[in-house]
Phi, psi and omega in degrees: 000151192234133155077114152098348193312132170255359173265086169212168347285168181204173183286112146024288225277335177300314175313286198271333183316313213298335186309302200285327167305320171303302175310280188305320193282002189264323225285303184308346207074006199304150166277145197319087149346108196228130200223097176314129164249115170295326189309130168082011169261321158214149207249020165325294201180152222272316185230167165225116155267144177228127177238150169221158184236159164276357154222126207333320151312296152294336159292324208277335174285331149343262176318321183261005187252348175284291193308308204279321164312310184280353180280326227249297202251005160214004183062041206242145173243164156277148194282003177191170172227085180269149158080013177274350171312287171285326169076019165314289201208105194264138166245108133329071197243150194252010172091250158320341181217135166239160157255132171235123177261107193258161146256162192319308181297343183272327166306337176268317176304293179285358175004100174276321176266019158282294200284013156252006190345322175277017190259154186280164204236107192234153162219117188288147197286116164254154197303312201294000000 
């Protein structure tokens, strides 16, 4: 991630998943976009991004404009998908990096960035 990052050093592949996630979800309209650094908090995986869309359509338009940046910038598919069925809560996992595409309200309900709260916090300068 460029300018301002409070996550470095960190792997390429980390690097570039959290870009393009970031990418897709600004391409969408995603809601403020926020990308959790998890390292030395836990040993799963290194980040999380959380985005929100106001509708199911749009998380699911999200959720599928994130697979095509990374997909686009590493040739990488996620090794699963959860939740485009309903378009609540798309969880996105990159192995080392996961996403989560909420709709606002399921985003206030699961409040990921209360219950990760010791993770240091970036929230990127977006395009639009």
């Amino acid at each position: 991630m460029s300018g301002g990052d409070v996550r470095s050093p960190q792997s390429f592949f980390v690097t570039a998943v959290l870009d393009a996630a970031i990418l897709g979800a600004d391409e969408k309209l995603g809601g403020d976009t926020v990308v959790l650094d998890l390292r030395g908090l836990q040993e799963t995986f290194d980040a999380i991004v959380v985005t929100s869309g106001r509708n199911d359509r749009q998380v699911r338009a999200i959720a599928d404009e994130i697979e095509h940046q990374v997909e686009r910038s590493l040739d990488v598919k996620p090794s699963r998908v959860e939740g485009l069925t309903t378009g609540e809560w798309v969880a996105i996992d990159y192995g080392d990096v996961i996403i989560h595409v909420f709709l606002d309200a399921a985003r206030e309900y699961y409040d990921l960035e209360h219950l990760w709260s010791a993770a240091p916090a970036f929230r990127p300068q977006l395009q639009r």
